[in-house]
N, C-alpha and C positions, 0 to 999 in steps of 0.2 A: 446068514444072508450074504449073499456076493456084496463085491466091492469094484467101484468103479472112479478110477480118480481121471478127472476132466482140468483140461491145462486151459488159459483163457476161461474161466467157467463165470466170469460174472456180468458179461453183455454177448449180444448178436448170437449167434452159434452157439459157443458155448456156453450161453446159459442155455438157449433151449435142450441141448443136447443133454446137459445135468440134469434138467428136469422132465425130461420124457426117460432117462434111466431109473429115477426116483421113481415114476409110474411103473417102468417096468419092474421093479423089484428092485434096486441096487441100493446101499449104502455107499455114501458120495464123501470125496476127499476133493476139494475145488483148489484149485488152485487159481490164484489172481497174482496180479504186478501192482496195477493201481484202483480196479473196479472192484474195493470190497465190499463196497454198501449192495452190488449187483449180488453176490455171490453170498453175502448172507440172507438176502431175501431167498435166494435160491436153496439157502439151507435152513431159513424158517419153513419153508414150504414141504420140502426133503423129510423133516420132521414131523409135520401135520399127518405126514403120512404115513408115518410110522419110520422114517428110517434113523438110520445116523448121519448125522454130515458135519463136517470138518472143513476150515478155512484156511488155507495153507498161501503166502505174499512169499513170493519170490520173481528178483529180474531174471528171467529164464537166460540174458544174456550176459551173464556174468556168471563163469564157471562155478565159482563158490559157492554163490549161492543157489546154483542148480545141486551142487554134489549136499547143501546142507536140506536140500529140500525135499529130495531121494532120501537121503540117508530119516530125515522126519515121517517120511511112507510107508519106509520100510520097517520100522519101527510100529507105529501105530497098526499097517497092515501087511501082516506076517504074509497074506496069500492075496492078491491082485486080480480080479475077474477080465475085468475092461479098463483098459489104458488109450483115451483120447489125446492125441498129439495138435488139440487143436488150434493153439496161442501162435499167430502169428504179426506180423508188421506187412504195410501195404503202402507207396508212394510213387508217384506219379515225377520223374525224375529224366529226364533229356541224356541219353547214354555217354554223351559227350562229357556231361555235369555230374556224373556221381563220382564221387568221392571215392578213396580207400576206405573210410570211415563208414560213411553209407553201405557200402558194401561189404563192411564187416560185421557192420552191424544185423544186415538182411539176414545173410546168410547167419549168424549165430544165434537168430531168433528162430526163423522160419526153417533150418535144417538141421544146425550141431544140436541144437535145445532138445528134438526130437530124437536123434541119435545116441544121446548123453544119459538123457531121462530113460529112456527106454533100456539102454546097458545099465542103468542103478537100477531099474528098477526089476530088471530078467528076475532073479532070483526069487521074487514074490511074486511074478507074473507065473512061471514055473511051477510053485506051489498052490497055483487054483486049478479045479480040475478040468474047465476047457477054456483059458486065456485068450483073448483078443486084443491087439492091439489095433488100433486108427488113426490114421493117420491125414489129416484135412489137406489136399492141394487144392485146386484148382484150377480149371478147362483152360486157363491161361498159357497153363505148363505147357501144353502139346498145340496151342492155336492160340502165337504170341499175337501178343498188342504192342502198337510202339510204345518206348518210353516208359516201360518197366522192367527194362534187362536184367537188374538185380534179381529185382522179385523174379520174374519168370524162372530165371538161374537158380534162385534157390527151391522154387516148387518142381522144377523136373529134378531136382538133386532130390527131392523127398519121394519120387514115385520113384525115383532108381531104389533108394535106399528102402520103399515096402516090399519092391518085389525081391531084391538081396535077400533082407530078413524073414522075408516069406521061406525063401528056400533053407538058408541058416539053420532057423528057427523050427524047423517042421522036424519032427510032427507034433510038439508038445504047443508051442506056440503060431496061430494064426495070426496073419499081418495083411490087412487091407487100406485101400485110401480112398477117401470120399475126394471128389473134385468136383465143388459147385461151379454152378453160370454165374449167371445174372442172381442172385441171392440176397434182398436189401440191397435197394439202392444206396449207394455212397450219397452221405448229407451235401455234399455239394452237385450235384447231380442236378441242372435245371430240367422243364418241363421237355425240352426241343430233346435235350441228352436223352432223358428217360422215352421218348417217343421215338426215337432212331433207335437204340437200343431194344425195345421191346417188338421193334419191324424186323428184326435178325434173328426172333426167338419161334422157332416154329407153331410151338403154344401157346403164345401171343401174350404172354405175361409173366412175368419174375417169379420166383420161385419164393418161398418161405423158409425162416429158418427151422420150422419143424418141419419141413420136409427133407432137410437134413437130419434132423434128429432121430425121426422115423428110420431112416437108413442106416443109421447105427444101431439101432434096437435090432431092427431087421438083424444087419448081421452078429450081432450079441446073441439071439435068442434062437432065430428062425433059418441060421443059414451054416450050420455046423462043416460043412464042406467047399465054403466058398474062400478061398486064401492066396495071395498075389495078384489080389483083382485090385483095377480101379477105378470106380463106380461114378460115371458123371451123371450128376442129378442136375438138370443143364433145360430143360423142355426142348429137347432135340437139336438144341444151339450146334455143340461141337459136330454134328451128324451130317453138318452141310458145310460147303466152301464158302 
């Protein structure tokens, strides 16, 4: 049975994306930092359905325990199907006011993590016979907002860094990225936020996380030829000024 290890896998995204590869067929390696009660419901579930699933706690932003958490994957999973790069950080920060720290931190969640995991993990990715990796940005990356410079900074570092390893990587290894819109609302999001927000959306309403997750299935299963693309699942957001 393939194998599919999802980073973030135990809220928003990544859990749905765990559990729509679950339905696809996959045997699931999750990985969480602090949502594990999310991520083992995700692997009771994973189970029900016959698969195997695995709960893997590590701060993606702390080298060590990224290289001990690779080195745990590679171990338990000799051959790697699908590789979701999905765990990131998100803050709302006045470019003036971020810190070094802030922005060390961004970026070693939201781009080295993805970078890092990905080189530990080549080797087992390598030995599945058509390997995917994905990589989650963000319509932000290419159509910034004020006041998240970090963040922006580190999601266009990650769409440089799919389509590099697109080319790298080819022809054993495909590399694409998902970049959601509007995707769940942020819990602080009042009514007036979410009604300006949902007037800029051509489809006229937010997106789901399983319409994210559908899109990794998609190209898991159904899109053997698709590789250095960056796939916005947006309701026609980014498509306008």
């Amino acid at each position: 049975m393939p194998t599919a290890v999802i980073t973030g896998a135990g809220i928003r995204l990544g859990k749905a994306i765990a559990l729509a590869l679950a339905e696809a067929g996959y045997d699931l390696a999750l990985h969480v930092h602090r949502s594990t009660e999310g991520a083992e419901e995700v692997a009771t579930r994973a189970r029900a359905l016959g698969r195997t699933a695995t709960v893997h706690r590590a701060n993606l932003g702390d080298p060590k325990e990224l290289e001990s958490l690779a080195a745990s994957l590679r171990a338990a999973h000799p051959a790697i199907d699908v590789l979701v790069n999905n765990a990131g950080i998100f803050e709302r920060v006045a470019f003036e006011d971020i810190t070094r720290e802030q922005y060390h931190r961004m970026m070693g969640i939201n781009l080295e993590a993805p970078f890092f995991l990905t080189q530990a993990l080549l080797p087992a990715l390598r030995a599945a016979p058509q390997p995917l990796v994905v990589n989650l940005t963000d319509i932000g990356a290419e159509r910034v907002v004020s006041h998240y410079a970090h963040y922006t900074a580190s999601k266009a570092g990650l769409i440089a860094l799919t389509r590099a390893l697109a080319v790298e990587l080819a022809p054993r290894v495909r590399v694409n990225a998902i970049s959601p819109g509007t995707v769940i609302f942020p819990e602080d999001y009042d009514e007036a936020a979410r009604r300006e927000t949902l007037a800029r959306i051509p489809l006229g309403r937010e997106g789901s996380a399983e319409d994210i997750a559908r899109t990794v299935v998609f190209l898991a299963r159904e899109a053997p030829y698709i590789s250095g693309q960056v796939i916005a699942v947006d309701g026609a957001r980014s498509a306008q000024l």
